[in-house]
N, C-alpha and C positions, 0 to 999 in steps of 0.2 A: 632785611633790616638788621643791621648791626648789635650784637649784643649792649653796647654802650649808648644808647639810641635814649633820646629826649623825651620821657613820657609824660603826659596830660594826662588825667580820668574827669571826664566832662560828666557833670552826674547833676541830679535836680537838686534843688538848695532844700535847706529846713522847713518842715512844717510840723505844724502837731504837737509840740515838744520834742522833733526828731530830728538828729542835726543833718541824718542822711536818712529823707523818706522815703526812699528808695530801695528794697531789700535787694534789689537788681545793681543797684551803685556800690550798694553798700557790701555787699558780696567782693566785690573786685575789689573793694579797698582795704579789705580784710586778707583777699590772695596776694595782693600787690605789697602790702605790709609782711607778711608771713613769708613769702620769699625774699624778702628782705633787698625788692628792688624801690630803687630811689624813682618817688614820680611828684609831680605837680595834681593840685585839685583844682576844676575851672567849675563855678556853674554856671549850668542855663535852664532858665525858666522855663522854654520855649521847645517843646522837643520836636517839633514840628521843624526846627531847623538842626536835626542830625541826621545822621546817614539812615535811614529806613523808619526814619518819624519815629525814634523811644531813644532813651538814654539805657543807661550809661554808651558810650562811645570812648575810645582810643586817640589821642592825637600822637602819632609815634614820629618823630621827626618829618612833621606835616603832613605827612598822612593818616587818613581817618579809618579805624577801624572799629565797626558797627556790632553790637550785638554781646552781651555778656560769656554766650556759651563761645562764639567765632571768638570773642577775647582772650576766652581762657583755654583754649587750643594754642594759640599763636603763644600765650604763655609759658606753655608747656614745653611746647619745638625751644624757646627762646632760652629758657631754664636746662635742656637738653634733656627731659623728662621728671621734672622736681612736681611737680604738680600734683602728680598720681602715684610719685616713687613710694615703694614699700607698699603701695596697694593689691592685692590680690586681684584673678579677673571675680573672683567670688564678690570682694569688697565693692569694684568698679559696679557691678551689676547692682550690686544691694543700693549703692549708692544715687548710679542711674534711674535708678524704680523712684528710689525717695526725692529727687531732684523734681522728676516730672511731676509726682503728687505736689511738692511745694509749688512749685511753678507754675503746674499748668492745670493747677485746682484750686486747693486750698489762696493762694493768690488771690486769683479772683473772687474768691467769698469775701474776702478782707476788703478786697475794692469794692465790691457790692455796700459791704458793709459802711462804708463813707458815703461813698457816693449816693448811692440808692436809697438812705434813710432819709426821709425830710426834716427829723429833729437834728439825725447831722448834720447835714446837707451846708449849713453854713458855715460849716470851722472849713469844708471843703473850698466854697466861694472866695472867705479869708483867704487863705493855705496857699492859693494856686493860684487865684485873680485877681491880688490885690493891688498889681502890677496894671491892670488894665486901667483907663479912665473908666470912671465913675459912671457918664452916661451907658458904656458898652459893655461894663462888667458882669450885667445880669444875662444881657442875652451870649456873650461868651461862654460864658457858665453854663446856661441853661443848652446852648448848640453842644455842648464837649457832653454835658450831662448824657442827655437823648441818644450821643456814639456809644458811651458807656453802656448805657441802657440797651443797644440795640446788639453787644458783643455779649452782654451778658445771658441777653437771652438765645444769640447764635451759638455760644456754648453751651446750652440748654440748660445750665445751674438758675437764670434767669424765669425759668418756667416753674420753679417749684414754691411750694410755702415759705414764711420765715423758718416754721419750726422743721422744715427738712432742709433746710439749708443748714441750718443749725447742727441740725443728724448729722449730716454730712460733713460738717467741718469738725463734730466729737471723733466720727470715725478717720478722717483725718491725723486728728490729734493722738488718737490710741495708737494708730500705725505705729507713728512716729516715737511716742512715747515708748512700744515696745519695742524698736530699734534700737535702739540708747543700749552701746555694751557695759560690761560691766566696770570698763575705763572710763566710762563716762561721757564716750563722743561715739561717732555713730559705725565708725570703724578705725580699728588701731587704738594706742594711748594718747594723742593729741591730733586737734581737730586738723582736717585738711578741709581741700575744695567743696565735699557734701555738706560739710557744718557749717558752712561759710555760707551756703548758701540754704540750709534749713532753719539753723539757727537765726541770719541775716532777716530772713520773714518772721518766724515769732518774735525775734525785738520790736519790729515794728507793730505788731500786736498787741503784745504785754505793754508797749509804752508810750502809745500815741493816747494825745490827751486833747481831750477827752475821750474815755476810751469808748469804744465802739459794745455794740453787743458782741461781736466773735470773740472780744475781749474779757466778757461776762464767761462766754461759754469757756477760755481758754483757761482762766484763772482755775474753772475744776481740774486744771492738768497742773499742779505744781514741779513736778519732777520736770514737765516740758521749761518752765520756768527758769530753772536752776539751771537746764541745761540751755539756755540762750546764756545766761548771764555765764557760766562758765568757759562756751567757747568766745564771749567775748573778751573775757578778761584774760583771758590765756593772750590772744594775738594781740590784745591792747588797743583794740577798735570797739567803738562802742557805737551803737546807731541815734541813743538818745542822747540830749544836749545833755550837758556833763555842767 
């Protein structure tokens, strides 16, 4: 693919009060902004029609490319190494650790936290089914519900109390919070790809509305706070509607 190649970010539309609720879309349009490559924003409701059923996806001169982390590779090769430049292998590691805790943890508590709450449960139905007909909306809802339900608990976060979910998403948050250098991002003086994508999930935390309990729990983290909203305003992408 040609350096001068035609880019898409196919990413899920606003909900919540969040104009990208996606921390997975919103990630990319934060790296794609920051490299200061020129692309188009598509959305779609429907993730069930991208390449490996989740968004975000790549449309690069009509070819489709799936997956945030496979996006931000091909980013890299395409920038000739801007992605991770000036990063140490110490930084990439430290970075890598905190990637996987956002992603392939803390994440899914946040989703839990929507989805799985019945007092929320309907800003979710809103959010995301309001596209369907009326007669089919519930049972939509409630079939997507029940897979949620069924991933949450095959991750075994699913199996535990609120109040250790809870634990779990504090100890989370302390990680993180004591990661934060004394620049103020998570490695180096201005944020790259790990803040883009740890900050990118606490926006949508701190700001979806109404907020969630994770949101209860995250507020006792101020300094996490400060620091979504400062690696937003550094690259000038924000997640919440503006």
């Amino acid at each position: 693919m040609s350096a001068d190649a035609s880019i898409t970010l196919v990413t899920l539309g606003s909900a919540f009060g969040l104009r990208n609720v996606s921390p997975f879309c919103l990630k990319l349009e934060m790296l794609l902004t920051a490299l200061d490559i020129p692309f188009d924003v598509e959305e779609e409701t429907d993730p069930r029609k991208a390449p490996k059923g989740k968004l975000p996806f790549l449309k690069v001169d009509g070819q489709l490319l799936p997956d945030s982390e496979l996006i931000t590779q091909y980013l890299d090769e395409r920038t000739q190494g801007k992605v991770y430049a000036g990063l140490s292998a110490a930084d990439q590691a430290k970075g890598t650790a905190l990637t996987r805790l956002a992603e392939d943890h803390l994440y899914w508590i946040m989703v839990a936290s929507r989805w799985l709450d019945d007092a929320w449960w309907p800003n979710v139905v809103e959010g995301f089914f309001h596209i369907a007909p009326k007669p089919i909306r519930g049972i939509a809802a409630g079939m997507a519900r029940r897979a949620v339900r069924q991933t949450y608990n095959g991750h075994g976060l699913g199996r535990h109390s609120l109040d250790e979910q809870a634990d779990f998403a504090r100890r989370d948050f302390a990680a993180i919070e004591g990661a934060i250098s004394e620049d103020g991002f998570l490695t180096g003086s201005g944020p790259n790809i790990y803040d883009f994508t740890v900050a990118g999930l606490l926006a949508g935390i701190y700001d979806q509305q109404p907020p969630t309990w994770i949101t209860a729990v995250a507020q006792e983290y101020p300094k996490l706070k400060d620091y979504a909203e400062r690696v937003q305003d550094n690259v000038g992408v924000w997640g919440r509607e503006q």
